[in-house]
Residue, then its C-alpha position, 0 to 999 in steps of 0.5 A: x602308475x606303470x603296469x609294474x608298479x600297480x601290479x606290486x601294489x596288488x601283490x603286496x596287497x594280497x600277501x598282507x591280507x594272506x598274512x592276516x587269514x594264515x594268523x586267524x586260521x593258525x589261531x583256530x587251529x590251535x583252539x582245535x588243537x586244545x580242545x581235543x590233543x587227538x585231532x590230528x587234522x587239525x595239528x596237520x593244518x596248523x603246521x600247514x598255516x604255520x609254513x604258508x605264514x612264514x613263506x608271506x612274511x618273508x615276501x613281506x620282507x622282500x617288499x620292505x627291501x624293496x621300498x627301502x631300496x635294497x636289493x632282493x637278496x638283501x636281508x631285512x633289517x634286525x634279522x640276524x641276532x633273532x630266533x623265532x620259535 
């Protein structure tokens, strides 16, 4: 396996297992957020895993173009059409 190769398989690694972390910590933000409507700490940090989730899940996207064959900038299939909130 060339360098390159090994090294997007890494990366894609690690963004995968950073999507996970971001999810659970989100998740635990929004149990502290229920618990106690004050704490304005733990509102900061969801807001925070929420951004960093959303930044993996688009390189996620950016790998599926690429073992799809696409090229970077084309958009993810089903992505139009589509609101998250």
């Amino acid at each position: 396996m060339s360098y390159e190769a090994e090294f997007l398989k890494e990366f894609e690694a690690w963004v995968n297992t950073q999507v996970i972390i971001n999810e659970a910590a989100m998740q635990e933000s929004q149990k502290l957020i229920a618990e106690n409507e004050q704490d304005k700490t733990a509102a900061d940090a969801y807001i925070r895993y929420e951004s960093r989730l959303d930044a993996y899940k688009f390189l996620q996207g950016k790998f599926a173009n690429y073992k799809a064959g696409k090229g970077f900038h084309d958009m993810p299939e089903g992505l139009f059409g589509q609101r998250h909130y």
